[in-house]
N, C-alpha and C positions, 0 to 999 in steps of 0.2 A: 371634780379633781380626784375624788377619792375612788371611782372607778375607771382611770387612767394608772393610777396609781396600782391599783392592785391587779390590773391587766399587763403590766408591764413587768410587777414580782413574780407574776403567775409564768411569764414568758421565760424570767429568768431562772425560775427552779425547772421548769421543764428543758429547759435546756441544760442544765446541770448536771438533772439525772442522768442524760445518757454519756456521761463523763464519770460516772459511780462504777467503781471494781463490781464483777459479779462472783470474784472468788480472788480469795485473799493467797491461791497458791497456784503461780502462772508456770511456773517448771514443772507440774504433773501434767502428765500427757494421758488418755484414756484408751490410745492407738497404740497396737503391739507393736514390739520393734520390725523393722523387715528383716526378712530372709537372703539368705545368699542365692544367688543364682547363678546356675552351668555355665561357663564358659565353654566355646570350642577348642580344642585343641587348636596351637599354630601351627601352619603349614611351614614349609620351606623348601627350595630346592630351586634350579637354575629359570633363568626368564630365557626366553627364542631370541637372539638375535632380531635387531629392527628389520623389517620391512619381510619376516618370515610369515608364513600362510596361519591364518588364526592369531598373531600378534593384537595388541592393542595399540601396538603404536604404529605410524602411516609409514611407508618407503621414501626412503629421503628421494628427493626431488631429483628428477631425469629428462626434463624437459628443458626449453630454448633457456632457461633461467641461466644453466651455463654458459651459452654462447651471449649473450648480453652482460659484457663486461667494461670497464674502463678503456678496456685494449682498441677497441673497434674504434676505425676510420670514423672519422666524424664527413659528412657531407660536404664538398666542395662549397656551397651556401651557409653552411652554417656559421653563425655569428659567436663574435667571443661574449662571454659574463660571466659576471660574478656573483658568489651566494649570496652577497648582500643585496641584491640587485632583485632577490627573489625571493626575499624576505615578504609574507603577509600573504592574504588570502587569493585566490585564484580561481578561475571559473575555468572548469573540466568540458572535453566535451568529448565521449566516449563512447562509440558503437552506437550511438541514435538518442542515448541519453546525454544529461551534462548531471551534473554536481559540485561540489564546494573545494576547495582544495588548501591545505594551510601548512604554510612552511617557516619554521622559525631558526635560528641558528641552535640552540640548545644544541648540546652534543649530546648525541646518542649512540653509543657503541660506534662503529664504521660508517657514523652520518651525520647529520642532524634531523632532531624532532621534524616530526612532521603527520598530517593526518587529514583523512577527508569525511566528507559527512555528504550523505544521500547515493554515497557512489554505487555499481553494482561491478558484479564481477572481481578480478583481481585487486583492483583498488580497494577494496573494503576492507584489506590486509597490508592498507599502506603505514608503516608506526616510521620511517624515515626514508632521508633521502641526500644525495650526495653531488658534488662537480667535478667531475673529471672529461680532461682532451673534447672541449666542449659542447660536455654532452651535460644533461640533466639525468640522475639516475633516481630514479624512485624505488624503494625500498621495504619488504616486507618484517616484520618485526621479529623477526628470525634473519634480518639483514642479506635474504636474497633478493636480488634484482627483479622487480615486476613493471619497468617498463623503462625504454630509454626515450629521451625526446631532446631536440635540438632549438636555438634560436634561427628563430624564419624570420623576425621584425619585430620591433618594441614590440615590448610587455605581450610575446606570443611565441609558445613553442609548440612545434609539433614531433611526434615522434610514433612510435605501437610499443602496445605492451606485451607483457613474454612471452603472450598466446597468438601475438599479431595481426591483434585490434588494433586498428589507428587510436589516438589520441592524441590532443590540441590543449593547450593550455592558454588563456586570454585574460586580460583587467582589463 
Protein backbone atom coordinates (compact mmCIF):
# COMPACT_ATOMS: atom_id res chain seq x y z
CA UNK A 1 0.00 0.00 0.00
CA UNK A 2 2.58 2.27 0.91
CA UNK A 3 4.29 2.01 -2.36
CA UNK A 4 1.18 2.81 -4.37
CA UNK A 5 0.90 5.60 -2.12
CA UNK A 6 3.99 7.18 -2.76
CA UNK A 7 3.87 6.50 -6.50
CA UNK A 8 0.89 8.26 -6.98
CA UNK A 9 2.37 11.68 -4.51
CA UNK A 10 5.35 11.14 -6.67
CA UNK A 11 2.93 11.54 -9.85
CA UNK A 12 1.40 14.36 -8.45
CA UNK A 13 4.36 16.80 -7.54
CA UNK A 14 5.67 15.84 -10.95
CA UNK A 15 2.93 17.12 -12.37
CA UNK A 16 2.78 20.30 -10.46
CA UNK A 17 5.98 21.22 -11.27
CA UNK A 18 5.40 22.02 -14.57
CA UNK A 19 2.66 24.33 -13.40
CA UNK A 20 5.57 26.44 -11.30
CA UNK A 21 6.26 30.24 -12.60
CA UNK A 22 9.97 30.32 -13.89
CA UNK A 23 10.02 34.06 -13.44
CA UNK A 24 8.05 36.11 -11.33
CA UNK A 25 8.10 39.10 -14.13
CA UNK A 26 5.90 38.04 -17.32
CA UNK A 27 5.82 41.84 -19.03
CA UNK A 28 9.63 41.94 -19.49
CA UNK A 29 10.38 40.93 -22.82
CA UNK A 30 14.43 40.18 -23.78
CA UNK A 31 13.46 41.06 -27.75
CA UNK A 32 14.09 44.57 -29.00
CA UNK A 33 11.13 46.46 -30.18
CA UNK A 34 10.68 46.30 -34.09
CA UNK A 35 11.62 48.84 -36.47
CA UNK A 36 9.60 50.75 -38.88
CA UNK A 37 9.65 49.81 -42.24
CA UNK A 38 9.63 51.84 -46.06
CA UNK A 39 6.63 51.99 -47.42
CA UNK A 40 6.09 52.74 -51.25
CA UNK A 41 4.87 55.72 -52.26
CA UNK A 42 0.85 55.61 -53.56
CA UNK A 43 0.31 55.58 -56.99
CA UNK A 44 -2.65 57.29 -58.72
CA UNK A 45 -3.98 58.51 -61.84
CA UNK A 46 -6.85 57.27 -64.41
CA UNK A 47 -7.73 53.42 -65.14
CA UNK A 48 -8.27 52.55 -69.41
CA UNK A 49 -11.64 52.17 -70.07
CA UNK A 50 -13.10 48.31 -70.09
CA UNK A 51 -12.43 46.19 -72.70
CA UNK A 52 -9.04 48.55 -73.74
CA UNK A 53 -5.86 46.65 -74.99
CA UNK A 54 -3.74 45.75 -71.73
CA UNK A 55 -6.88 46.40 -69.26
CA UNK A 56 -7.49 43.76 -66.54
CA UNK A 57 -10.84 43.72 -66.89
CA UNK A 58 -12.44 41.36 -70.01
CA UNK A 59 -14.76 43.29 -73.10
CA UNK A 60 -18.17 43.20 -72.21
CA UNK A 61 -19.71 40.47 -73.96
CA UNK A 62 -20.68 40.61 -78.10
CA UNK A 63 -21.68 37.40 -78.73
CA UNK A 64 -25.32 35.59 -79.54
CA UNK A 65 -25.98 36.42 -75.55
CA UNK A 66 -27.68 39.42 -77.05
CA UNK A 67 -29.82 37.93 -79.59
CA UNK A 68 -31.19 35.27 -76.98
CA UNK A 69 -33.67 37.36 -75.24
CA UNK A 70 -37.33 37.01 -73.91
CA UNK A 71 -38.33 38.62 -77.20
CA UNK A 72 -37.82 35.54 -79.55
CA UNK A 73 -40.58 33.44 -81.04
CA UNK A 74 -41.01 30.52 -79.15
CA UNK A 75 -41.60 27.23 -81.53
CA UNK A 76 -44.86 26.39 -82.86
CA UNK A 77 -44.46 22.95 -80.37
CA UNK A 78 -43.57 24.49 -77.66
CA UNK A 79 -45.51 23.84 -74.58
CA UNK A 80 -46.67 26.18 -71.86
CA UNK A 81 -45.09 26.01 -67.77
CA UNK A 82 -44.52 27.29 -65.12
CA UNK A 83 -41.55 28.05 -62.70
CA UNK A 84 -43.06 25.90 -60.22
CA UNK A 85 -43.27 23.31 -62.45
CA UNK A 86 -39.30 23.34 -62.56
CA UNK A 87 -38.73 23.52 -59.41
CA UNK A 88 -35.73 20.71 -58.27
CA UNK A 89 -32.99 18.88 -59.66
CA UNK A 90 -32.63 18.16 -63.51
CA UNK A 91 -30.46 16.01 -65.69
CA UNK A 92 -28.56 18.04 -68.48
CA UNK A 93 -27.38 16.65 -71.51
CA UNK A 94 -24.93 18.89 -73.29
CA UNK A 95 -22.58 18.45 -76.34
CA UNK A 96 -21.94 14.59 -75.63
CA UNK A 97 -21.78 15.27 -71.92
CA UNK A 98 -24.69 15.40 -69.32
CA UNK A 99 -24.65 16.82 -65.71
CA UNK A 100 -26.69 17.88 -62.59
CA UNK A 101 -28.85 20.88 -62.97
CA UNK A 102 -30.74 22.71 -59.93
CA UNK A 103 -33.45 25.28 -59.96
CA UNK A 104 -35.17 26.75 -57.05
CA UNK A 105 -37.57 29.78 -56.89
CA UNK A 106 -35.23 31.94 -54.53
CA UNK A 107 -35.05 35.40 -56.23
CA UNK A 108 -32.03 36.40 -57.59
CA UNK A 109 -31.50 39.70 -59.12
CA UNK A 110 -33.63 39.17 -62.89
CA UNK A 111 -34.35 35.30 -62.02
CA UNK A 112 -34.26 32.76 -59.78
CA UNK A 113 -31.40 30.80 -57.99
CA UNK A 114 -30.26 28.28 -59.81
CA UNK A 115 -26.90 26.15 -60.35
CA UNK A 116 -25.30 23.18 -61.82
CA UNK A 117 -22.70 20.80 -60.89
CA UNK A 118 -20.37 18.49 -63.16
CA UNK A 119 -21.40 20.70 -66.16
CA UNK A 120 -18.63 22.03 -68.76
CA UNK A 121 -18.58 24.79 -70.94
CA UNK A 122 -20.99 27.80 -70.50
CA UNK A 123 -23.10 26.02 -67.98
CA UNK A 124 -20.37 26.28 -65.26
CA UNK A 125 -21.45 30.02 -65.17
CA UNK A 126 -24.98 29.27 -64.57
CA UNK A 127 -26.01 31.28 -60.86
CA UNK A 128 -29.85 31.80 -62.31
CA UNK A 129 -32.52 31.53 -64.49
CA UNK A 130 -35.82 32.82 -65.60
CA UNK A 131 -39.67 32.18 -67.78
CA UNK A 132 -40.62 34.12 -70.24
CA UNK A 133 -43.01 33.62 -73.88
CA UNK A 134 -42.35 29.93 -73.12
CA UNK A 135 -39.11 29.69 -73.06
CA UNK A 136 -36.80 28.42 -70.25
CA UNK A 137 -33.89 31.03 -69.83
CA UNK A 138 -30.75 30.11 -68.15
CA UNK A 139 -28.71 32.69 -66.66
CA UNK A 140 -25.23 33.54 -66.03
CA UNK A 141 -24.45 35.27 -62.61
CA UNK A 142 -23.78 38.44 -64.10
CA UNK A 143 -27.63 37.72 -65.46
CA UNK A 144 -26.75 37.18 -69.12
CA UNK A 145 -28.47 34.64 -71.06
CA UNK A 146 -26.33 31.34 -71.60
CA UNK A 147 -28.99 29.32 -73.14
CA UNK A 148 -32.72 29.23 -74.16
CA UNK A 149 -34.66 25.90 -74.15
CA UNK A 150 -38.27 25.18 -74.68
CA UNK A 151 -40.97 22.28 -73.45
CA UNK A 152 -40.93 19.43 -76.07
CA UNK A 153 -42.92 16.77 -73.41
CA UNK A 154 -43.16 16.21 -69.52
CA UNK A 155 -40.54 16.97 -67.49
CA UNK A 156 -38.16 17.50 -70.90
CA UNK A 157 -36.79 20.59 -72.63
CA UNK A 158 -34.73 21.07 -75.28
CA UNK A 159 -33.14 24.17 -76.50
CA UNK A 160 -28.80 25.54 -77.47
CA UNK A 161 -26.90 27.49 -75.56
CA UNK A 162 -25.49 30.95 -76.59
CA UNK A 163 -22.73 29.40 -78.49
CA UNK A 164 -25.25 26.94 -80.12
CA UNK A 165 -24.64 23.73 -78.49
CA UNK A 166 -27.82 21.92 -78.29
CA UNK A 167 -28.99 21.20 -74.91
CA UNK A 168 -31.89 18.86 -73.32
CA UNK A 169 -33.17 19.01 -69.97
CA UNK A 170 -34.94 15.43 -68.51
CA UNK A 171 -36.16 13.78 -64.68
Amino acid sequence: MNLKFAATGLAVVLSLAGCQRTSSDYGSSSLPPLQAQPVPPVQSGQLPPPGVQGSQFPAPPTSQTATMTANAAPPGTAMDFTKEQLVGNWRVANGGSSCDMFLTLTNLGGGSRGGTRRCVGPLTTMGAWDVANKQLLLKDRDGNVIGTLYKTADNQFSGSTSSGQPISLSR
